[in-house]
TORSEMI-181325 format. One line per 8 residues: number of its first residue (from 1); their letters; for each residue x, y, z of N, C-alpha, C. Coordinates in pm, 1 decimal. Atoms other than C-alpha are relative to their C-alpha. Layout:
! TORSEMI-181325
NUM) A) X/Y/Z/X/Y/Z/X/Y/Z | ...
This chain:
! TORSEMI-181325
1) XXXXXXXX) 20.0/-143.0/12.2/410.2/287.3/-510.7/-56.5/54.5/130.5 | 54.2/-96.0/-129.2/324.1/347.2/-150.5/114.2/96.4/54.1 | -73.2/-99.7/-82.3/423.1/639.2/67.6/112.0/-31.0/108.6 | -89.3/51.9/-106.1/730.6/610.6/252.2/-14.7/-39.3/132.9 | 28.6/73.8/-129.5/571.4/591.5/555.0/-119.8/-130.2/25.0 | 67.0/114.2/4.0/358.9/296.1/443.2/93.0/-104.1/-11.8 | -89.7/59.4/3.1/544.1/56.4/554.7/-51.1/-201.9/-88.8 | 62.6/111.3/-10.2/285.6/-229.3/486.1/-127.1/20.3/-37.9
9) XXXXXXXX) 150.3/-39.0/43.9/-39.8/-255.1/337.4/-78.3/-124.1/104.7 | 83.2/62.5/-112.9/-264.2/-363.0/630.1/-98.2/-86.7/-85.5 | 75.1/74.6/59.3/-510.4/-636.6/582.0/-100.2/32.5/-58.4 | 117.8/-104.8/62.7/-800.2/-407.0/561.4/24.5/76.1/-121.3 | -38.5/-43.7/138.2/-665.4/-196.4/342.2/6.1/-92.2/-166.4 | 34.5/122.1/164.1/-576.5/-481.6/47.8/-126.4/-61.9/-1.6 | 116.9/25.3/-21.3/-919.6/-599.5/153.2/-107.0/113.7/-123.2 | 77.8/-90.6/92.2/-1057.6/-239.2/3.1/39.4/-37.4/-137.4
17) XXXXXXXX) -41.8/-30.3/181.0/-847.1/-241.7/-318.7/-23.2/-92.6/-45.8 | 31.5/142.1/155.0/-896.0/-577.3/-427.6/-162.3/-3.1/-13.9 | 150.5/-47.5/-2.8/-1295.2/-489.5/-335.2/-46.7/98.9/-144.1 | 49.9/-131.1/80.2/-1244.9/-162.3/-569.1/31.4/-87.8/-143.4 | -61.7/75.2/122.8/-1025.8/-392.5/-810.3/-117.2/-68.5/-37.7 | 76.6/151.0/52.3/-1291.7/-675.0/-872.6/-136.7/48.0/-23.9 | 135.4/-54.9/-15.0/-1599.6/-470.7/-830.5/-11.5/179.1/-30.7 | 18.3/-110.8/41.0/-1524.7/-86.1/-918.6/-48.3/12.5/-169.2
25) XXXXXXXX) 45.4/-139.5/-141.9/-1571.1/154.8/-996.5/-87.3/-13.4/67.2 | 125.4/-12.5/-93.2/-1803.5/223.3/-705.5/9.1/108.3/59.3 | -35.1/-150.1/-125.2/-1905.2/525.2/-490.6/13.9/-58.7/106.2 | 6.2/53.0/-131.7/-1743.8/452.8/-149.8/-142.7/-54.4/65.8 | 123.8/38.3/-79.7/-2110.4/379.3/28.2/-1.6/-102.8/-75.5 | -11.9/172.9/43.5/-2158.6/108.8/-210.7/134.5/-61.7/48.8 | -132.5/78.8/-65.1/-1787.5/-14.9/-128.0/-33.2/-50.3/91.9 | 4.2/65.7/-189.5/-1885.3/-15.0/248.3/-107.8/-51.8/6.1
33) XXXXXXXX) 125.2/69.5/-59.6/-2219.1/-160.2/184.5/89.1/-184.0/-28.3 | -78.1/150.0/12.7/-2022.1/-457.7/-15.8/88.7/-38.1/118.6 | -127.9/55.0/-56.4/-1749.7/-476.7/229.9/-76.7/-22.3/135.4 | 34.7/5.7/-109.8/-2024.3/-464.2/533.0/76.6/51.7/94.3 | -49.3/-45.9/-104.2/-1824.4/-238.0/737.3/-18.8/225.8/-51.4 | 27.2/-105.0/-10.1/-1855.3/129.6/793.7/70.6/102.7/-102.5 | -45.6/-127.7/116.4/-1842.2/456.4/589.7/137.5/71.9/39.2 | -101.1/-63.6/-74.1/-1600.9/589.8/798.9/119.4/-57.3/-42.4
41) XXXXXXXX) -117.9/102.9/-31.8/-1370.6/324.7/792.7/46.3/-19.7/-142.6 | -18.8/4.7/154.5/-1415.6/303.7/392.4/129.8/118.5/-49.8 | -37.5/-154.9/42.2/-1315.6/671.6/353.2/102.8/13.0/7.8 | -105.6/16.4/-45.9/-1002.3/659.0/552.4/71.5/-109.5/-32.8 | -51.5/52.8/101.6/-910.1/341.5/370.8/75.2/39.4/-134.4 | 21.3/-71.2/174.9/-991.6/532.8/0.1/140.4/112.7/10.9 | -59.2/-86.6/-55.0/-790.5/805.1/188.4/164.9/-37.3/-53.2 | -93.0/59.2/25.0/-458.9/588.9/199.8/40.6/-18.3/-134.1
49) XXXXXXXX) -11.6/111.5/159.9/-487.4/391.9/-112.5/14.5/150.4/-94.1 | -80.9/-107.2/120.4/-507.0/753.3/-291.8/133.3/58.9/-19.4 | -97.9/-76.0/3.2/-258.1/913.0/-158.3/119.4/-89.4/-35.7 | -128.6/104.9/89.9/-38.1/590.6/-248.9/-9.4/-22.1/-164.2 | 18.1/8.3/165.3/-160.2/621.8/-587.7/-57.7/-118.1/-53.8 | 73.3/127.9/27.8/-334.0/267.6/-592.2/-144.5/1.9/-39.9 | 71.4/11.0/50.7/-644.6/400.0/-629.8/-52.5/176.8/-51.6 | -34.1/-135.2/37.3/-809.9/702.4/-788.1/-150.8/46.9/27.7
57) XXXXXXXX) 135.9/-7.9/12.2/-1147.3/945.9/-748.0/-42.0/72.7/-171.7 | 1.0/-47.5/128.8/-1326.8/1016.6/-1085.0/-183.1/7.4/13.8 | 90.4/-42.5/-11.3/-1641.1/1193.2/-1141.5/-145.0/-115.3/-26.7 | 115.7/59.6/28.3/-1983.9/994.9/-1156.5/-66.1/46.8/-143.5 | 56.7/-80.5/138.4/-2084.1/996.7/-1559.5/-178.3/-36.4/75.3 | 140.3/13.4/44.9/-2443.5/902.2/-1407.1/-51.7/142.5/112.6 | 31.1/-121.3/-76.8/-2448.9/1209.7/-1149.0/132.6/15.5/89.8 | -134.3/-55.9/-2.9/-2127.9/1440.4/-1179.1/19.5/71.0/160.2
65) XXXXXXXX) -20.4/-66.1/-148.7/-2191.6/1579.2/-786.0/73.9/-115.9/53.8 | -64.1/119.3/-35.2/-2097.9/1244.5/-707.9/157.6/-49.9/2.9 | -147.9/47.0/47.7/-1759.6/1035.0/-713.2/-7.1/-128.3/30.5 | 3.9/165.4/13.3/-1677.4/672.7/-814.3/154.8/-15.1/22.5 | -102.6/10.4/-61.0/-1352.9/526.3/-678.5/37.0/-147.7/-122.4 | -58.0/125.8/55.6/-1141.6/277.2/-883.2/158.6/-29.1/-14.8 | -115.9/17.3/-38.4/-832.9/85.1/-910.3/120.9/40.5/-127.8 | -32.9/-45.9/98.0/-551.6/255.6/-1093.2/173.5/-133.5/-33.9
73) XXXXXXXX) -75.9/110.5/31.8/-259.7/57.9/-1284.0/128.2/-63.6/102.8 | -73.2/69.0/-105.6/-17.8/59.5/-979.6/-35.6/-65.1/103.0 | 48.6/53.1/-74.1/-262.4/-1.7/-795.2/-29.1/-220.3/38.4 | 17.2/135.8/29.8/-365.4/-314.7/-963.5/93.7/-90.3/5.6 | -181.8/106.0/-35.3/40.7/-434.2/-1010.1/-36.6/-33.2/153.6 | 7.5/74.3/-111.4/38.9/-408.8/-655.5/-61.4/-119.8/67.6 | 101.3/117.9/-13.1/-282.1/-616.1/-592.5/48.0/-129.1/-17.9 | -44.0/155.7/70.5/-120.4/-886.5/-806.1/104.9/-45.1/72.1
81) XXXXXXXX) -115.5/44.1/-61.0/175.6/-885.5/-649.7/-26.3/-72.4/139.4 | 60.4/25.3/-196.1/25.8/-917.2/-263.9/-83.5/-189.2/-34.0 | 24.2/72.2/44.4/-178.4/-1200.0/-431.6/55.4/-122.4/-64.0 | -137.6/149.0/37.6/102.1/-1420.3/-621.4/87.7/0.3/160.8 | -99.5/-8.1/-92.2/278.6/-1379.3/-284.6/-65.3/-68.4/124.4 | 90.8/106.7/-71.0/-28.7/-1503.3/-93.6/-3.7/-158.1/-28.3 | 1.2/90.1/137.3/-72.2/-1780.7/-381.5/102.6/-93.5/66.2 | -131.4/89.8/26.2/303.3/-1872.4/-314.7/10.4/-69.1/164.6
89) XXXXXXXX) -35.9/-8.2/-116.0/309.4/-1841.5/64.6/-97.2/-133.4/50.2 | 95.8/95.7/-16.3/-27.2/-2093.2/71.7/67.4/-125.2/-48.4 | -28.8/146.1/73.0/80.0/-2352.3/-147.3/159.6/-70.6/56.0 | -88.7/38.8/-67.8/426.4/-2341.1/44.7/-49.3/-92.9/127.1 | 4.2/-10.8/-135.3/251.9/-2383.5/365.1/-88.5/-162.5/-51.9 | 69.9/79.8/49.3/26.7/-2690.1/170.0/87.9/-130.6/-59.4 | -14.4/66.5/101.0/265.0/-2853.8/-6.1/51.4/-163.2/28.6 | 25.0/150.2/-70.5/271.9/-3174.4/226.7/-133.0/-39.2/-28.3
97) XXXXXXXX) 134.6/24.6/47.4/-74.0/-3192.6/166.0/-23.8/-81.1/-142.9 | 51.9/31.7/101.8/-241.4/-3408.8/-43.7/-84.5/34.8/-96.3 | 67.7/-54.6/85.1/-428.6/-3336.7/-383.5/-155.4/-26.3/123.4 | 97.5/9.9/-80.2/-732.3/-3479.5/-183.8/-10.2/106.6/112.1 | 0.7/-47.2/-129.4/-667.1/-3332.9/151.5/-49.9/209.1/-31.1 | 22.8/-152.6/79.6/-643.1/-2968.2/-63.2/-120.1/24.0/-62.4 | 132.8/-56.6/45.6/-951.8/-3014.5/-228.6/-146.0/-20.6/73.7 | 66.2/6.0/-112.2/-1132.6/-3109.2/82.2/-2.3/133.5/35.3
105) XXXXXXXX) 70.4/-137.7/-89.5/-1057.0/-2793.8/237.3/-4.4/119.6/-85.0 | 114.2/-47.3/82.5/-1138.8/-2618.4/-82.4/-144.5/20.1/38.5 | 188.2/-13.5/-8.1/-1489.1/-2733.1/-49.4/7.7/59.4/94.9 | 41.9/-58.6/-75.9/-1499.8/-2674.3/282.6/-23.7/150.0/73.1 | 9.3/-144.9/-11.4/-1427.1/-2298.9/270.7/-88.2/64.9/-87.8 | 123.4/-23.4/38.3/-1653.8/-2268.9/24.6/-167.6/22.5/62.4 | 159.0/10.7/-97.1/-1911.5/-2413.9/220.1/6.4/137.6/118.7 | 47.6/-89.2/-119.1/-1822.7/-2170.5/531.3/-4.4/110.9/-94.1
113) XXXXXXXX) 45.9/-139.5/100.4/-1812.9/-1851.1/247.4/-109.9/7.9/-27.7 | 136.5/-39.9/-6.9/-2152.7/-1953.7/198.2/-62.5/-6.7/74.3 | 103.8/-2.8/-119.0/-2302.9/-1995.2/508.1/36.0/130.4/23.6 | -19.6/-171.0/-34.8/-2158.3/-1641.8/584.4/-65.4/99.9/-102.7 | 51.0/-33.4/156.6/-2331.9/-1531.9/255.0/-109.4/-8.7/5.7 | 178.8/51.3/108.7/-2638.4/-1673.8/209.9/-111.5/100.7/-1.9 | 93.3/-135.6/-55.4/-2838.9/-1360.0/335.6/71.6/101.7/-39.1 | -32.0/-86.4/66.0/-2654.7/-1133.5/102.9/41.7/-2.0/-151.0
121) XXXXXXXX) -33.3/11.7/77.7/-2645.2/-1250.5/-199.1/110.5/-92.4/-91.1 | -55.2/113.0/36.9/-2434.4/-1452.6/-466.2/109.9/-55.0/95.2 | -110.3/43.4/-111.2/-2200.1/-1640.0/-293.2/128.7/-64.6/-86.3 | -120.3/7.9/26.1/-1815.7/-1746.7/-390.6/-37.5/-146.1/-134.8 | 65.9/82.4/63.8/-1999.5/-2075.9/-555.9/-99.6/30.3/-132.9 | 109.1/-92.9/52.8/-2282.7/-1902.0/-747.8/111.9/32.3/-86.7 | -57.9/-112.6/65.8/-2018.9/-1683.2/-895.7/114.8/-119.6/-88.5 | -130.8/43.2/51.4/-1756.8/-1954.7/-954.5/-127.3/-84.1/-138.1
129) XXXXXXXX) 106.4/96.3/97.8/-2044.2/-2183.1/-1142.2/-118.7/79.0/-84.9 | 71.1/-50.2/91.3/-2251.3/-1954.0/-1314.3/35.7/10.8/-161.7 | -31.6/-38.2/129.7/-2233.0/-1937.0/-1692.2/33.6/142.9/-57.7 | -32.7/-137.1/22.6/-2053.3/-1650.7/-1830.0/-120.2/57.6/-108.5 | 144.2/-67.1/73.0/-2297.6/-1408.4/-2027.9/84.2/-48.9/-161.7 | -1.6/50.1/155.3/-2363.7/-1502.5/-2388.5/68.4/-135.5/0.5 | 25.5/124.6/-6.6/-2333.9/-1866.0/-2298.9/-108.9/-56.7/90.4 | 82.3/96.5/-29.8/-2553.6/-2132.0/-2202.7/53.7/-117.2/137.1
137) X) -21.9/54.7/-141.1/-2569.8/-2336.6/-1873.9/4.7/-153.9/-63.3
């Protein structure tokens, strides 16, 4: 559902929406605090992604001056799609690889996601191993 002259959804860009996808709604400033990069740069993202219809603005029920940004259903198809296509394009590029050799560099991206992390909170680990709510560890 993008604009004809989107020819391509830049990295940044799918960067925001799967941000808004996994974590919206949010008011942009939170977005750009999660995403650690600038308001500016958020905005003009949000900018795109609306006018392609991927994502949408909708009033703040906790203070209506406000606006919370989230991902709308083409948005999300798309997401998925960019994602099984990543998915496919990885495991192509892997598939000499051994089960071992693959879950080596598993861990090890883990490990660098959390050293890039650790001074902001949960990290890719944390999140994958935590007990879902209303269960027990």
């Amino acid at each position: 559902m993008l604009r004809e002259d989107s020819t391509q959804c830049s990295a940044l860009r799918a960067t925001v929406l799967a941000a808004v996808a996994d974590h919206g709604p949010l008011r942009p400033s939170a977005l750009a605090e999660h995403l650690r990069i600038d308001g500016s740069v958020v905005s003009r993202q949000l900018h795109c992604l609306d006018a392609d219809g991927l994502v949408e603005r909708i009033a703040d029920p906790a203070d209506g001056r406000a606006q919370l940004v989230r991902v709308t259903t083409p948005g999300r198809d798309y997401l998925d799609g960019l994602r099984r296509r990543a998915g496919s394009a990885l495991a192509g590029r892997l598939a000499g690889w051994s089960d071992d050799d693959v879950g080596t560099l598993a861990g090890l991206l883990l490990r660098l996601e959390n050293s890039l992390t650790v001074e902001h909170g949960p990290t890719v680990a944390d999140r994958v191993t935590a007990p879902e709510k209303g269960t027990t560890a």
